[in-house]
C-alpha positions, -999 to +999 in steps of 0.1 A: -356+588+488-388+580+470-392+568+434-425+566+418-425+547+387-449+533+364-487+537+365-485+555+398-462+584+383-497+602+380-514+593+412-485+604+429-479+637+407-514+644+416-510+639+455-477+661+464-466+696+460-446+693+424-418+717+437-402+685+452-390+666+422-356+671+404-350+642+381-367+616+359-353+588+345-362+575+309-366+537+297-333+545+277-314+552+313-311+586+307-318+609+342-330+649+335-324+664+362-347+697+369-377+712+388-409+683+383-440+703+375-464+678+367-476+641+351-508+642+333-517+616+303-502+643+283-472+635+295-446+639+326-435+682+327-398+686+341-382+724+342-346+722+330-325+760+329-359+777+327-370+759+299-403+732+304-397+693+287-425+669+285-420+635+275-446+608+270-452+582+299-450+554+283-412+565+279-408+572+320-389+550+340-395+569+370-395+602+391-372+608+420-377+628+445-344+644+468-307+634+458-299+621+425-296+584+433-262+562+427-262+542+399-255+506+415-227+491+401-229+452+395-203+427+398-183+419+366-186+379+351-149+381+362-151+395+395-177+363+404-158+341+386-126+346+409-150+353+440-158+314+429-126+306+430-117+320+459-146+302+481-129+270+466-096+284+479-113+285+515-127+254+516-095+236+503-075+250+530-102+250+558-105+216+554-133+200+533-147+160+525-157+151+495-191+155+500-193+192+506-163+195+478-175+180+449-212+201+446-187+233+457-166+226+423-199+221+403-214+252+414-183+273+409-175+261+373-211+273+363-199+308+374-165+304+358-178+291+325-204+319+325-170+342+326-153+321+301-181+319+277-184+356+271-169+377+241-129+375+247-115+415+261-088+426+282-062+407+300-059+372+278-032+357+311-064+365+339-088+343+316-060+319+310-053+320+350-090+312+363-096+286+333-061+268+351-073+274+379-110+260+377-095+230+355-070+220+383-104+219+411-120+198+388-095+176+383-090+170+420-125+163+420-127+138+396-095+119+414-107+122+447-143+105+428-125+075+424-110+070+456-139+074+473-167+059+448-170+022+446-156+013+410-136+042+408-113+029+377-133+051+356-124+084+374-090+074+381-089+072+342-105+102+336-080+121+360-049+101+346-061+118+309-068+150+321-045+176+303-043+196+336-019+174+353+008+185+331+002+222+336+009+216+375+039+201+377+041+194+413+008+172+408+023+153+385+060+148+406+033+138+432+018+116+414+048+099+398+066+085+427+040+062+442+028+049+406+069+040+400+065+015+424+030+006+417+022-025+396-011-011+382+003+004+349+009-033+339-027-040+350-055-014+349-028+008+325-011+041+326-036+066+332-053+050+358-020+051+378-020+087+369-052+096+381-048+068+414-016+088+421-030+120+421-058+109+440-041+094+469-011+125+469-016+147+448-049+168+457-025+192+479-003+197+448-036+206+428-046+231+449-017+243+452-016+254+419-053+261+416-043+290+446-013+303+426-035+308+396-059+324+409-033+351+427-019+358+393-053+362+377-061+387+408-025+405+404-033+409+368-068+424+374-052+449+403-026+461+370-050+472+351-064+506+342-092+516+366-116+534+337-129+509+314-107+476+328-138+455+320 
């Protein structure tokens, strides 16, 4: 396969035998399919059912010459979005420090938001599912900040806040036996027990749910129509 596109359509045109050629493609996408007969700065000549079309070059993509080639098809905001996810998944369960977690989560909820941010179509439960999903990461990150970052009281807090604790509830029976028995609600107040809690016991739990989420969303996408799902 060769494409010729650009300036060069006419150097090219001028250089091979013009039976070769069977479809230009237009700026607009569209593909004419035919027999090429020439470029000039007239204009590049296609033969479609006997019949000869010129169109300006300026208005050429470019010339192909042999089979008409596939149009690639790009991932969807979604599909990266859960492919995110899913490398999160991995790490969690193939065993991961903080270190190499933490700049993981950032990265993914860059993708994810990217998904989130767009015009609202489709499936409302798979954009619910990866938001839970991304939410329950980043709260395990922001526990696991404190308990591993000197002066961690403010993450604790920040986890103990979060709204995502109450959407996995075994995070939160996780966290709620230690913090029972802990005097720090007294002391350094209720949401920092939370977020200690969760910290110490309850990043399995979180994960946990983060993978569950993400299965729906991806059981959800696989029910879909195939034509036009996105």
């Amino acid at each position: 396969m060769r494409i010729i596109s650009g300036a060069i359509i006419l150097l090219w045109a001028l250089a091979v035998a013009p039976s070769w050629a069977d479809v230009v493609e237009l700026k607009t996408g569209q593909r004419v399919e035919g027999n090429f007969k020439q470029a000039t700065p007239a204009g590049v000549v296609i033969e479609v059912g006997g019949q000869t079309i010129t169109f300006e070059q300026e208005k050429v993509r470019a010339i192909y010459f042999g089979p008409t080639p596939t149009p690639q098809v790009l991932p969807s905001a979604l599909d990266e979005a859960i492919k995110a996810l899913k490398a999160l998944e991995s790490a969690t369960k193939g065993g991961v420090s903080y270190r190499e977690y933490a700049p993981r989560v950032i990265d993914a909820k860059v993708i994810v938001d990217r998904y989130l941010g767009m015009p609202i179509s489709g499936d409302q439960s798979i954009r619910q599912a990866v938001a839970d999903a991304m939410s329950f990461y980043v709260l395990a990150s922001t526990a696991w900040n404190g308990r591993v970052v000197r002066g961690g009281t403010e993450s604790f807090v920040a986890a103990g806040r979060d709204p995502a604790v109450q959407k996995c509830p075994a995070a939160k029976q996780a966290a709620e036996e230690p913090r029972r028995a802990s005097p720090s609600p007294r002391i350094l107040g209720e949401d920092y027990a939370i977020g200690s809690a969760l910290a110490y016991f309850g990043l399995p739990s979180l994960w946990s749910c983060a993978s569950d989420k993400i299965a729906e969303a991806e059981r959800a996408l696989k029910a879909m129509p195939t034509e036009g799902q996105r």
